[in-house]
KEKOLTOR-196306 format. One line per 5 residues: number of its first residue (from 1); for each residue y, x, z of C-alpha. Coordinates in Angstrom, 1 decimal. Each point is the difference from the previous one (the first is absolute). Layout:
% KEKOLTOR-196306
NUM> Y X Z  ...
END
This chain:
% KEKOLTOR-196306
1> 15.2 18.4 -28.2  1.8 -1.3 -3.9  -3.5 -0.8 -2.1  -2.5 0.4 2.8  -1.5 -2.6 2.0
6> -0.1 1.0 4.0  -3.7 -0.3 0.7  -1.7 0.2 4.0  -1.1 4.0 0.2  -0.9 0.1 3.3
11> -2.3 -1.7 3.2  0.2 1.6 3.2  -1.6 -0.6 2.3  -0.1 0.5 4.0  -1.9 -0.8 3.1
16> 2.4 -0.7 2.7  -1.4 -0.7 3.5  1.6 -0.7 3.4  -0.8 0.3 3.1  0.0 -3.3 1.3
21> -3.3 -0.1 2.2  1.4 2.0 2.2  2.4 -2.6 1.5  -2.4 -2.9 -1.0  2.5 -1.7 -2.0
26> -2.4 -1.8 -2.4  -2.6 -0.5 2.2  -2.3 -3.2 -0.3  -3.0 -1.2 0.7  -1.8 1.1 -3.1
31> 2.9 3.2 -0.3  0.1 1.8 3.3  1.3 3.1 -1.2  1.8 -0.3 -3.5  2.1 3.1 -1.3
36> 2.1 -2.0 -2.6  -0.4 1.5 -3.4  1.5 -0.3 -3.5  -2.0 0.5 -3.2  3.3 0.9 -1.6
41> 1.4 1.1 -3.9  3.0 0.5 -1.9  0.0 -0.5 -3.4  2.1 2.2 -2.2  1.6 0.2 -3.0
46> 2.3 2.5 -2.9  2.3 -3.0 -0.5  2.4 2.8 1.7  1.5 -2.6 2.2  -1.7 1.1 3.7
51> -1.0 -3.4 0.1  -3.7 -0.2 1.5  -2.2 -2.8 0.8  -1.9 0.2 3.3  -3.1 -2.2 1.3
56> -2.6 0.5 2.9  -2.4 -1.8 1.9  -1.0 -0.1 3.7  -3.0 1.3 1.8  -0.2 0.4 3.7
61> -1.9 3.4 0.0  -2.8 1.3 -1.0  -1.2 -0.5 -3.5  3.7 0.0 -1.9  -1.1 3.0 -1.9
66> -2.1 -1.8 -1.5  2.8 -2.7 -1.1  2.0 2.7 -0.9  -3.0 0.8 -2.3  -0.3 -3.4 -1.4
71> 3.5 0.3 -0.9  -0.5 3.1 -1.7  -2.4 -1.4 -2.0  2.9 -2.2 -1.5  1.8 2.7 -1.4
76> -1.1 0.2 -3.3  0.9 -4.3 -0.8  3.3 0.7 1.0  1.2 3.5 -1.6  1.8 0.3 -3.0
81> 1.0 -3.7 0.3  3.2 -0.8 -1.4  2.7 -0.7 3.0  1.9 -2.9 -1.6  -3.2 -1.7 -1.3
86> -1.8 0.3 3.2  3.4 -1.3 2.2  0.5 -3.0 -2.1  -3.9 -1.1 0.3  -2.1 1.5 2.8
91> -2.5 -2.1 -0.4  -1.1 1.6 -3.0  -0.9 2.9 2.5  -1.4 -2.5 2.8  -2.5 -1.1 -3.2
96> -0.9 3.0 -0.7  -1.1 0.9 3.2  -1.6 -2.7 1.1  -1.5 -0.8 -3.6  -1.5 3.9 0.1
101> -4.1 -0.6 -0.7  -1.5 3.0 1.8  2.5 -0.1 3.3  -0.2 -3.8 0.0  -3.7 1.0 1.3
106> 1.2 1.2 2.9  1.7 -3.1 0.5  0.8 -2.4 -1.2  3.4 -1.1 1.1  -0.7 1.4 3.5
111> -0.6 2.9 2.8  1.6 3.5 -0.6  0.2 -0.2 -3.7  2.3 -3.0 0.1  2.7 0.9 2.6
116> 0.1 3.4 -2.2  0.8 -2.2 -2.8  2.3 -1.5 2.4  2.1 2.5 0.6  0.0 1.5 -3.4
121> 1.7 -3.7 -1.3  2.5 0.3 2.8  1.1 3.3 -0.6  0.3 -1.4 -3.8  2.2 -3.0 1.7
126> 2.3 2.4 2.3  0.8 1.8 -3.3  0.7 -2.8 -1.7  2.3 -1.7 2.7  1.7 3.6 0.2
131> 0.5 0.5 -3.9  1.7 -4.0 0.5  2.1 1.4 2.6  -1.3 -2.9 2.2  -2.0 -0.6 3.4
136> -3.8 -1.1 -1.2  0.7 -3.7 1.5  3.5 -0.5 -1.9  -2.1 1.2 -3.3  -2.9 -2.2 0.4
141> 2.5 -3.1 0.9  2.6 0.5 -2.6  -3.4 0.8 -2.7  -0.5 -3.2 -2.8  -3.0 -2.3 1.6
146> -1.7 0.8 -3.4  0.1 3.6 0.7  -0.9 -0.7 3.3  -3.5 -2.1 -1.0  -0.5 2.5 -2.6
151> -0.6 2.6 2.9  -2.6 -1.7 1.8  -3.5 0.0 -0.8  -1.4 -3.8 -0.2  -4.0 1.2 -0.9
156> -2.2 -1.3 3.2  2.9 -2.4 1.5  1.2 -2.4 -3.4  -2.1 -2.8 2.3  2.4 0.0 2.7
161> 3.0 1.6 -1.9  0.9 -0.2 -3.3  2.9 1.8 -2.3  1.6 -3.4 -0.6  -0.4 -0.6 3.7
166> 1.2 3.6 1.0  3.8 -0.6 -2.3  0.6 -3.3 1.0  -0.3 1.3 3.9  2.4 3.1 -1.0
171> 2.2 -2.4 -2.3  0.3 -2.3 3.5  0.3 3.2 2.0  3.2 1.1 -1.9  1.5 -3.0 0.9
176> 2.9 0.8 2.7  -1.1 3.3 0.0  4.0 1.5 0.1  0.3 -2.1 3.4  -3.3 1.7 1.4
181> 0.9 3.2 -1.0  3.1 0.2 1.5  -1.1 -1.9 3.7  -2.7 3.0 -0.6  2.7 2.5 -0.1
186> 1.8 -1.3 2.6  -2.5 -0.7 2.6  -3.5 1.4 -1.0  -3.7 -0.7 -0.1  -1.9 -0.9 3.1
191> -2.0 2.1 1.7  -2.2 0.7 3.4  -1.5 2.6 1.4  -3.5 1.3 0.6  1.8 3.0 1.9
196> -0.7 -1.1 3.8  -3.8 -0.9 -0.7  -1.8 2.8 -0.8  -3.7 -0.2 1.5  0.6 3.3 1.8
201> 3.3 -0.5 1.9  -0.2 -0.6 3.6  1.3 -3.4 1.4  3.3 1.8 1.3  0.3 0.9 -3.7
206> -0.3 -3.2 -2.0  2.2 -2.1 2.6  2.7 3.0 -0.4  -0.2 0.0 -3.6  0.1 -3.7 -0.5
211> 3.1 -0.8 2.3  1.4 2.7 -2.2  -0.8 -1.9 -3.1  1.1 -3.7 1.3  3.4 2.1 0.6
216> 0.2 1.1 -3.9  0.1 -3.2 -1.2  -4.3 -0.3 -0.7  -1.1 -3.7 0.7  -3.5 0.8 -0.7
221> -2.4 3.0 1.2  -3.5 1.0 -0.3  -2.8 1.5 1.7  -3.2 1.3 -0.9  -3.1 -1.6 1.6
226> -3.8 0.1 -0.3  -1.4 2.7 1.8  -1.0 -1.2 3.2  1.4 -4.2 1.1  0.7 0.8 3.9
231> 2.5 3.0 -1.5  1.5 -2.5 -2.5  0.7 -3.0 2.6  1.6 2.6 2.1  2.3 1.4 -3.1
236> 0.7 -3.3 -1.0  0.9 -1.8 3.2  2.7 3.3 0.6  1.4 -0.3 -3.3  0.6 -4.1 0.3
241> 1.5 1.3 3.9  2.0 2.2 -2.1  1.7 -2.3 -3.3  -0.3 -3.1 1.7  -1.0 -2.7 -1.5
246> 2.1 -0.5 -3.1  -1.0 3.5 -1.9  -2.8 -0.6 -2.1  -2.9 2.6 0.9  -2.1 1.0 -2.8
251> -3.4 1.6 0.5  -2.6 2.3 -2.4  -3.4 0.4 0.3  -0.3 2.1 -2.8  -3.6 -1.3 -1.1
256> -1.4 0.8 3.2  -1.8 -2.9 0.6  -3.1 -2.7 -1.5  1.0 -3.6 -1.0  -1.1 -0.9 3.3
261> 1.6 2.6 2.1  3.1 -0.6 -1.9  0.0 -3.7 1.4  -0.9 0.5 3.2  2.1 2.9 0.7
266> 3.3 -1.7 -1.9  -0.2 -3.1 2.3  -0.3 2.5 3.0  3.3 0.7 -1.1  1.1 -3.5 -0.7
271> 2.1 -0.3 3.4  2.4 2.8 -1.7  0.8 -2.1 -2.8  -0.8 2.5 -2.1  2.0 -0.6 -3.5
276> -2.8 1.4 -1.8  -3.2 1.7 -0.1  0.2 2.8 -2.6  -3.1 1.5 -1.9  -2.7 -2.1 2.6
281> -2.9 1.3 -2.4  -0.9 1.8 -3.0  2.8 0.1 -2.3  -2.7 -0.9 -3.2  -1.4 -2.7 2.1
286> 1.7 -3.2 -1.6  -2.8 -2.7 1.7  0.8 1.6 3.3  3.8 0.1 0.3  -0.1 -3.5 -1.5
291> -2.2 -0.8 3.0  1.8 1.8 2.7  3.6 -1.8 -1.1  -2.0 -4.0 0.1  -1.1 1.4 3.8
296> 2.7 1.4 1.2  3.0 -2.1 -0.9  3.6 -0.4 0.8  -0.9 4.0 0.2  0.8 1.1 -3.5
301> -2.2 2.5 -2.2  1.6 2.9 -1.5  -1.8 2.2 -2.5  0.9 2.9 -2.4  0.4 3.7 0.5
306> -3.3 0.6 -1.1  -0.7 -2.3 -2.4  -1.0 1.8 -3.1  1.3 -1.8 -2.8  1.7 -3.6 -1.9
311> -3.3 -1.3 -0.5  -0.8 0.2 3.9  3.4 -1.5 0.7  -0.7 -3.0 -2.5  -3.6 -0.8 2.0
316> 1.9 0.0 3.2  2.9 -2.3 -0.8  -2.3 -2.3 -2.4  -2.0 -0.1 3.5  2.5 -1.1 2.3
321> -1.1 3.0 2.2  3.0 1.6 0.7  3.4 -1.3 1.4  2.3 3.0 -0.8  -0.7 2.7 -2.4
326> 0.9 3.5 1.0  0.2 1.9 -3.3  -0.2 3.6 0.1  2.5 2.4 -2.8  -2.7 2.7 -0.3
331> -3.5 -1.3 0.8  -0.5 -2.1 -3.6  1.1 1.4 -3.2  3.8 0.3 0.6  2.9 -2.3 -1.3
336> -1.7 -1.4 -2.9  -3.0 -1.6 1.9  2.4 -0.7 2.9  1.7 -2.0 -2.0  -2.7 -2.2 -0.4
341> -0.8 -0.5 3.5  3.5 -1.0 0.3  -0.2 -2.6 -2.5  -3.7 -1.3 1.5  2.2 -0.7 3.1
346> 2.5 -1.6 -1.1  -2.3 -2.3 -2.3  -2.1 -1.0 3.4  3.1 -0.1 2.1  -1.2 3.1 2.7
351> 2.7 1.6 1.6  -0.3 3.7 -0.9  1.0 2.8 3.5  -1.0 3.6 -1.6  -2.0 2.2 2.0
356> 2.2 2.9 0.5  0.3 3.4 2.3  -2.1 2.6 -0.8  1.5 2.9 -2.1  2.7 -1.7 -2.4
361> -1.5 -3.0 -0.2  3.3 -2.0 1.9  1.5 2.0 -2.5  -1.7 -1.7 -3.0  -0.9 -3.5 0.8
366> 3.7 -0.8 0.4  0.6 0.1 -3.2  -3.0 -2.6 -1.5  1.3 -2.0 3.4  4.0 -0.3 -1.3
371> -1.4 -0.6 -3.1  -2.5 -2.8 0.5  2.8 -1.8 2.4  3.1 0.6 -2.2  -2.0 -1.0 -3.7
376> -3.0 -1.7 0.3  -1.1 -1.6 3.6  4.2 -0.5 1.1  -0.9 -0.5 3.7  -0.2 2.7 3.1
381> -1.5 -3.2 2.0  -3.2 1.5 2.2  -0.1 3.1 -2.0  0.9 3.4 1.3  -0.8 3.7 -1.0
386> -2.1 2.4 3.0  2.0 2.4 1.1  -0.7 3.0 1.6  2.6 2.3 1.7  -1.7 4.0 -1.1
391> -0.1 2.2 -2.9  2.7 -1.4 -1.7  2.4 3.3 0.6  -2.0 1.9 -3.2  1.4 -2.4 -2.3
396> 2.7 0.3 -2.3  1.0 -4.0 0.5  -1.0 -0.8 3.1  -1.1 -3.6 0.4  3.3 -1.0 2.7
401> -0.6 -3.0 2.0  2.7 -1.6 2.1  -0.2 -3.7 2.1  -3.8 -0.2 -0.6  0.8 0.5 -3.5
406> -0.5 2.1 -3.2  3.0 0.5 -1.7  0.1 0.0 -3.5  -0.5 3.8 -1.4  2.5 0.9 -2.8
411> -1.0 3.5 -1.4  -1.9 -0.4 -3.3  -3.7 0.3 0.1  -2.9 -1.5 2.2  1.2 2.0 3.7
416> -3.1 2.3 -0.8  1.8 3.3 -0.2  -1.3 2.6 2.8  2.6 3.1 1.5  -1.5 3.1 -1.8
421> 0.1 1.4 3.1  -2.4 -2.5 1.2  -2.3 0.3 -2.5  -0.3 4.1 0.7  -0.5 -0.2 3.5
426> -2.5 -3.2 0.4  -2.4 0.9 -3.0  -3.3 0.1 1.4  -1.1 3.1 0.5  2.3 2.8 -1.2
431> 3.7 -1.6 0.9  1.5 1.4 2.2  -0.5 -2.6 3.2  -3.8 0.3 -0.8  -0.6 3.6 -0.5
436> 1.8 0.7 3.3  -2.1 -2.6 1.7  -3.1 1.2 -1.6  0.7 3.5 1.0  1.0 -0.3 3.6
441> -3.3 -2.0 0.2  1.4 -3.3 0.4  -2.2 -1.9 -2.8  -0.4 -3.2 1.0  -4.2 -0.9 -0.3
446> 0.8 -2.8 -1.9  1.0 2.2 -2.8  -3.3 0.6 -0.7  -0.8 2.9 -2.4  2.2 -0.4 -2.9
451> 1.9 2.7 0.8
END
């Protein structure tokens, strides 16, 4: 490599399915039959070093060829870039791709094309965090707070959040951060678990599974609600039979429901001092989630997973609509715009618990977590990451929870790395899990016709 510069030669891409309808883990009352997908790429270069950047993000089916598409039709901003240049400033790449005029049509700043530029800028962040030889959250906390505000795009939120604004928080943030890092290492990040409370599990189910969970150290659990109220009382009432009255249950209507459903149906559930009502409404309905929190208080409001971008984020905190945010690693456009949301948070005060579970997104979302409590927020108080005990096993750095914990990863890069053998046996349709399913005549309907 004397005289050349290592440039990025290569964006593969894959589209990795499993089969998770078939045991209804995922299931919800707006999902009743997800097969949790990745979108998913590795970026690669000459540098001759083996090191490769890899980035994805999650679907739940049908459709994540098309992702895979919008992806693809990334490729060409991001090859031939040089690899130090692009590692020691990816937003110059999140620009790019957000600032592109004929795909920002398709946009902008939301839907399909931005969770492909998504998980283009993470792949760009897990090779940077490898080429540093450190995990993505020790990077982003030990990074200069310049740097740092440098990263994040201000256009459409400088009302609520300015540059100034944004170092002075990371400049406070760094404060003590040596003490939080190493209680981090020592003890971990909080979690709980949406595991027991998937809509499609029998009763028998859920208590079993959320005994098991109070026994491993999880003081909070959640369950998915909003399909029919008789079914949810029932759920509810054996779950609060099952924790007792000191574990904090959780519950997610995943935007089932109207304003006024969402009220009426969330004090229903009031006797089960629920901790908080999660995605009541539409996700772009600011009005309505500000409405549904004034109605159904001490109940909190928690909003996030699909919210589409910073500038939604900003309306929803400068509306005192949401109680905790529940920012999502691959649904916005990756680390930089994360970044921001983290920093709109911790200017408004909200408590940030990442939506997790899915395919790698426990995996992810640790990271910006340890990072927003170690160097800029400083407190685990009322925040705690989703976590979701499946999939984790075609990792490379498996997300490893202990005591209702996360426990700090230490391999460099942003935990995003998939087994090869994973990836050849779960792309959708030719690897090898699918193309013996598809042959014996297994194909699940939902598949549709992409085959």
């Amino acid at each position: 490599m004397s005289g050349r510069t290592a440039r990025i030669v290569a964006v593969d891409t894959h589209d990795i399915r499993f089969p998770t309808s078939r045991e209804l883990a995922g299931s919800d009352a707006m999902n009743p039959d997800p097969d949790y997908s990745a979108a998913y790429l590795v970026l690669r270069t000459d540098a001759g070093d083996g090191i490769e950047g890899h980035g994805f993000t999650f679907t739940i089916g049908r459709g994540n060829d098309v992702q895979v598409a919008a992806v693809e039709a990334l490729r060409a901003h991001v090859l031939g870039r040089p690899v130090a240049e692009l590692c020691a400033d990816p937003g110059s790449l999140y620009r790019d791709l957000t600032g592109d005029s004929q795909l920002r049509w398709l946009g902008p700043e939301k839907g399909v094309m931005h969770m492909a530029v998504g998980a283009v800028v993470n792949a760009v962040w897990d090779l940077a965090a490898k080429r540093a030889g450190a995990p993505l959250w020790k990077l982003l906390a030990d990074a200069d707070p310049a740097w740092l505000v440098a990263q994040v795009d201000f256009r459409y939120i400088s009302d609520a959040l300015t540059p100034g604004e944004a170092l002075e928080l990371l400049r406070r943030g760094r404060r003590g951060a040596a003490g939080r890092e190493s209680e981090l290492r020592r003890r971990g990040y909080p979690a709980y678990t949406t595991s027991p409370g998937w809509l499609g599990y029998s009763d028998g189910k859920l208590t079993r599974l959320a005994r098991q969970a109070v026994a491993e150290g999880f003081t909070q659990i959640k369950l998915k609600v909003g399909a029919d109220l008789d079914d949810d009382v029932r759920r509810c009432r054996a779950a609060r039979a099952a924790v007792g009255p000191d574990i904090r249950i959780a519950v997610d209507a995943n935007q089932r429901w109207d304003v006024g459903t969402a009220i009426t149906w969330t004090k229903a559930l009031a006797e089960f001092d629920p901790y908080w009502i999660e995605e009541p409404t539409s996700p772009d309905d600011i009005l309505g989630h500000a409405a549904i929190r004034a109605a159904v208080a001490p109940v909190r409001v928690a909003t996030g997973e699909h919210v589409q971008n910073r500038i939604v984020f900003k309306q929803l905190l400068q509306a005192r609509a949401i109680d905790v945010l529940q920012l999502d690693a691959a649904r916005v456009g990756g680390v930089n715009e994360n970044l921001a949301v983290l920093l709109l948070a911790a200017k408004y005060g909200v408590p940030v618990c990442p939506h997790a579970g899915g395919v790698g997104l426990c995996e992810l979302v640790q990271h910006l977590a340890m990072f927003d409590y170690v160097a800029l927020s400083g407190s685990t108080e009322n925040r705690m990451i989703e976590y979701v005990d499946h999939l984790h096993q075609h990792f490379t750095d498996p997300v490893v929870v202990r005591d209702g914990h996360y426990l700090a990863p230490g391999a460099p890069g942003f935990s995003a790395t998939m087994h090869r053998t994973s990836i050849e046996t779960y792309t959708y349709p030719h690897g090898t899990f699918w193309a013996a399913d598809l042959a014996a005549g297994h194909r699940d309907e939902q598949q549709g016709a992409t085959a």
